[in-house]
N, C-alpha and C positions, 0 to 999 in steps of 0.2 A: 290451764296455763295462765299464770298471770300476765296482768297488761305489758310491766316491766321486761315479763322475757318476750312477750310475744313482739313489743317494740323492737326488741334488741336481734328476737332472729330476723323480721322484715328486713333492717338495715345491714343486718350480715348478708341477706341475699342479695339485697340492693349494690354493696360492695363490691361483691364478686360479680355479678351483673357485669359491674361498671370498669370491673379490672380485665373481665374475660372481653368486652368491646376495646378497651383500650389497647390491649394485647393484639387484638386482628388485626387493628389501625396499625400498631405498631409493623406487624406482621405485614400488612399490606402495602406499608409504604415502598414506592419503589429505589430500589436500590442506586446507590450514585453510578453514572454512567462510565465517570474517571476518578479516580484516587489522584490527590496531589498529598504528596506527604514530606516531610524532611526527615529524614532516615541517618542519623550522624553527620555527618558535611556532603550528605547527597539532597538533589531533590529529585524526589520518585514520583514518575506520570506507572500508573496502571490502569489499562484498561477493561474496563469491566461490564463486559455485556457478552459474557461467552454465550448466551443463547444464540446469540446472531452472530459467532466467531468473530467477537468484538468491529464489529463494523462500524466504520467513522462518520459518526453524523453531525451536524455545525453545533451542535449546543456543547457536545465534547471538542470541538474545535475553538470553540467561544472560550470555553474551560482553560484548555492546555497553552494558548498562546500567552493570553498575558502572566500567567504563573512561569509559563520558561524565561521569558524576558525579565523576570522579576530577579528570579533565582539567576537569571547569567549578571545581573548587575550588583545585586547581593554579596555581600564581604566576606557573607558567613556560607555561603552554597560554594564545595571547589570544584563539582559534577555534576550532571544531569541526568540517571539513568530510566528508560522507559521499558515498560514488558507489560504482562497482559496475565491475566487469570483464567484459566480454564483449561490449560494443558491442552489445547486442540489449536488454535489458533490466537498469533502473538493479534491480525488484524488482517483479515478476507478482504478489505477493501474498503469503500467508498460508500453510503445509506443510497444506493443507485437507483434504487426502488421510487425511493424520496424525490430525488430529482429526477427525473422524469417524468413524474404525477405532477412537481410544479411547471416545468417547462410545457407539458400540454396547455397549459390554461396561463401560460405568462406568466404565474407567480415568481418573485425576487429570488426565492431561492434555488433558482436555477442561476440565478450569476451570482447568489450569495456563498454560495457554499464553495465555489469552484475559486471564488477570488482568495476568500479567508482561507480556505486549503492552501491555496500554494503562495501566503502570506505564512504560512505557519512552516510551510517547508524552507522558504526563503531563511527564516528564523532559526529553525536546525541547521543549516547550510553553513551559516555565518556565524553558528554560537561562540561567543569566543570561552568557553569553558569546555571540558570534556562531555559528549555527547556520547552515548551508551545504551544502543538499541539494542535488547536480547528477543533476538527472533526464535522463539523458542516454537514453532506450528506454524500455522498457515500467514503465509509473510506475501500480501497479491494489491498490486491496486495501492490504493487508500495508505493501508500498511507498508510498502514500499517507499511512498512519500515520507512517513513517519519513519522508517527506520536509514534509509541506504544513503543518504545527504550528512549523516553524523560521521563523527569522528570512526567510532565503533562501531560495529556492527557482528555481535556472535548467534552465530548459527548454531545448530542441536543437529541431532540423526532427525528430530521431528521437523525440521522448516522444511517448509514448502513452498520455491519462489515461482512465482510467477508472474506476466504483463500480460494477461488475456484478452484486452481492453478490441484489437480490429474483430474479436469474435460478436463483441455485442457495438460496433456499430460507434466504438468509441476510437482512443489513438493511449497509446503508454504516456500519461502524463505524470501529472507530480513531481513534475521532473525527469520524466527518463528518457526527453531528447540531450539531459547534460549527462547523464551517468552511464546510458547504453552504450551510446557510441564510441568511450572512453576503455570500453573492455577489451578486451585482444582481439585484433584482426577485426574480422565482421560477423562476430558471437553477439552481441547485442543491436545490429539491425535483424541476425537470426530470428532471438528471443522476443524481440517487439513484434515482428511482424508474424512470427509462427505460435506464439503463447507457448511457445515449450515450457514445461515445468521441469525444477531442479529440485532436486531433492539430498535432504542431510548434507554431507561434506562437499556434494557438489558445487554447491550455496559457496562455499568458502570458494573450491576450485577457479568457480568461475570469476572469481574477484567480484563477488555483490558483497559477502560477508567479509570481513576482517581476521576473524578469528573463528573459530569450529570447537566444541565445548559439550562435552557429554552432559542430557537434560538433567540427567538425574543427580550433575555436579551443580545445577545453575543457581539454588540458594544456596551455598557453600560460596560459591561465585561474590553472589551480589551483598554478602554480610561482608565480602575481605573489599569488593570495591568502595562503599558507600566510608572508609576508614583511607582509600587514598586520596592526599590532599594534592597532586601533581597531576601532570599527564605522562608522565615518566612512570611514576609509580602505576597509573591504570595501565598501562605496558606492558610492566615486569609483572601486575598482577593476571591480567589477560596471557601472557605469553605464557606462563606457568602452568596456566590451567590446559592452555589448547596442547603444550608437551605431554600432560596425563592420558591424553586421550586416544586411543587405539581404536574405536568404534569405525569402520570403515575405509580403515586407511589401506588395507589389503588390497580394496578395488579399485581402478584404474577409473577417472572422470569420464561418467556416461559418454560423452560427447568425445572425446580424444582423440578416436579413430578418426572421424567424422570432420576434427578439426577444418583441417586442409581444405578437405572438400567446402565447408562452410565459406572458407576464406575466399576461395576461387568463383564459387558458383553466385554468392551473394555480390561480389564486386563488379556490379551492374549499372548501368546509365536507370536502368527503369522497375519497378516491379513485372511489366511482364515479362521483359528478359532475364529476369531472375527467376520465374513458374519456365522458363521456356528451357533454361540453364538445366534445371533441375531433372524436369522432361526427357531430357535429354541426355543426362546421366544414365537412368535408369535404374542405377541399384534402390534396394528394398528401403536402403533411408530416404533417397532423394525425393521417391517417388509418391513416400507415405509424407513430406514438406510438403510438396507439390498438392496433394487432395488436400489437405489443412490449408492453405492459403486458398484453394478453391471455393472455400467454405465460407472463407472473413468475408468482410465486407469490402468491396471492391473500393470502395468515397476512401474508409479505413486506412484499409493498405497504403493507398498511395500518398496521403494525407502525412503516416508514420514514415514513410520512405524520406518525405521533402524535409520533416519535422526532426530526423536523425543526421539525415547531409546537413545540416542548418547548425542543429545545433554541436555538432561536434566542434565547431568554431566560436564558439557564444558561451558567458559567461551563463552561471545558474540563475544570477538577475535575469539577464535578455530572455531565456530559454523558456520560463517562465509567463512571463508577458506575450511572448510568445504563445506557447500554450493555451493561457487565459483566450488570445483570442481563436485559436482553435476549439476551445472547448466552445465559445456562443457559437461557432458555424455549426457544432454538431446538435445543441441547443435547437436552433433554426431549422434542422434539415431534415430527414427520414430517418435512417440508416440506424440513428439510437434507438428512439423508441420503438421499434421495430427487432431491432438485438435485442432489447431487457424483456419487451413481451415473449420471444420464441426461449429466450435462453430460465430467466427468470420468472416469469409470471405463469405466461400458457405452459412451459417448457418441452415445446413441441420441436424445437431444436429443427426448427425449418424455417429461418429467417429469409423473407422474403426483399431483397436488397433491390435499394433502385438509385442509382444506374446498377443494374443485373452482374454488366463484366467489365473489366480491367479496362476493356475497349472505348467503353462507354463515358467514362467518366475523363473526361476534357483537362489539359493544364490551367487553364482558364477557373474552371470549377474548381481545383487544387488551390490554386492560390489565393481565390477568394475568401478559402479559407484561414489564411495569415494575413488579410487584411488589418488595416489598425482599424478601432472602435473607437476611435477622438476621446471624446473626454470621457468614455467609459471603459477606456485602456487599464489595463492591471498598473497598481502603482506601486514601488516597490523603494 
């Protein structure tokens, strides 16, 4: 073999060497955590982290806030639509894992993440452009925040709502001392304090969703939105869609029977005479309410009880601020880290609560937890 070729195959190997490491790099790079895109006269937030059923953590918060601000001041954005990639869930929640690993040790992001969070839901709350959550899976927590504050909000047969938040030791925030309590009767002191889950058109039923939208229409959906330039027109085009859809409409809202009862047994001075209400019923719904709130976190419960009466009178600014200082007492206290170890880490699904019972836990202790933080108060 001459010099000439033997020069020329080293450098062909050398080449592909250098293509096939470039290629893994490339490969290895990790993926964006949110998609910000302009899609015709929309701007589209996706999230994208379905390994962890898109779970909200501040660097995606860092991401989404100042690009929605951007886009609602913008001449040329007339909508805002967000959704999520991986057909299982639109958004599970909150990086809860995360905080709580800083809250042991003091780290900032345990009041980082909780202020920018409901900085950003403030910001949906108040978009002055059309806002367009397609809850298309698991809609709990975090994702809740991100979706139920907009304008919009379409549900699929796949959403899955839920506010499970007194099971691990935490309170339905993100807002949902202004949006629960807003729901019919006492259906969202229920759902805050029992975590019940709703599922497909119930979503819509209960008034959390807007509109109900077969999944398998939802990019048919979002090509005719991202071309309306009104809110009239995202209307007629939302309304159009949720007419097409027959998917469930046979069955009768889980909950409907149960209404009444909810209405009566929850319209209570306290949490425990609401487990005592229920007790006292006896039928096979009240009583399987009754074992679930036995279960939450005693601080929890009562914390969401004052945290729903409160807010159902308070602006989504106030409720907020609010909140913010509820979430450092939980920061501060037991009852969290001790929820995300039994439920999420160990998942021994035996949290060990202290104070133990309903009993136990003082007014005094409650409201300490709505104290103001001076100059470490949410600013809004």
């Amino acid at each position: 073999m001459s010099l000439t070729v033997l020069t020329h195959a080293c450098r062909l190997r050398s080449l592909c060497r250098l293509q096939r490491i470039q290629s893994h790099m490339m490969s290895s790079q990790p993926e964006p955590e949110v998609l910000l895109q302009r899609v015709g006269r929309a701007g589209v937030i996706t999230m994208n982290r379905p390994k962890v059923l898109n779970a909200l953590n501040l660097s995606m918060i860092r991401q989404i806030y100042p690009q929605l601000k951007k886009w609602e001041a913008d001449g040329d954005t007339d909508l805002v639509i967000i959704k999520a990639v991986g057909g299982k869930a639109f958004c599970a929640g909150g990086d809860i894992r995360a905080v709580t690993e800083a809250g042991k040790v003091g780290d900032p992001l345990s009041e980082d993440f909780f202020r920018e969070e409901y900085i950003l839901n403030h910001a949906i709350g108040t978009c002055k452009k059309p806002y367009i959550a397609l809850i298309d899976g698991i809609t709990m927590g975090g994702g809740v925040g991100l979706s139920v504050h907009g304008r919009f909000r379409v549900a699929t047969e796949k959403t899955l709502f839920a506010m499970p938040e007194t099971g691990i030791g935490l309170f339905p925030d993100v807002g949902g001392g202004h949006f629960l309590p807003r729901l019919q009767g006492k259906l969202g002191l229920f759902l805050a304090l029992t975590g019940f889950r709703l599922k497909g058109r119930d979503v819509h039923r209960a008034g959390v969703a807007t509109h109900f939208v077969d999944s398998s229409k939802m990019a048919d959906l979002e090509q005719e939105l991202v071309k309306c330039p009104t809110v009239e027109d995202v209307s007629r085009v939302l309304d159009s869609y949720q007419n097409q859809s027959s998917l469930g409409s046979d069955k009768p809202f889980t909950l409907e029977k149960h209404l009444a009862d909810i209405d009566r047994l929850f319209s209570a001075d306290s949490v425990e005479q609401i487990v005592d209400n229920l007790r006292a019923e006896g039928s096979e719904f009240t009583t399987k309410q009754a074992e679930t709130l036995s279960r939450m976190s005693p601080t929890s419960l009562k914390m969401t009880f004052k945290q729903l009466q409160l807010g159902g009178a308070l602006s989504l600014k106030d409720v907020l601020i609010m909140e913010y200082r509820m979430s450092q007492a939980c920061m501060r206290g037991h009852d969290f880290y001790e929820g995300v170890r039994a439920v999420l880490v160990d998942k021994d699904q035996s949290p060990r609560w202290s104070p133990s019972s309903l009993e136990q836990v003082s007014e005094q202790d409650v409201d300490s937890c709505f104290s103001s933080l001076g100059p470490k108060d949410l600013v809004l």
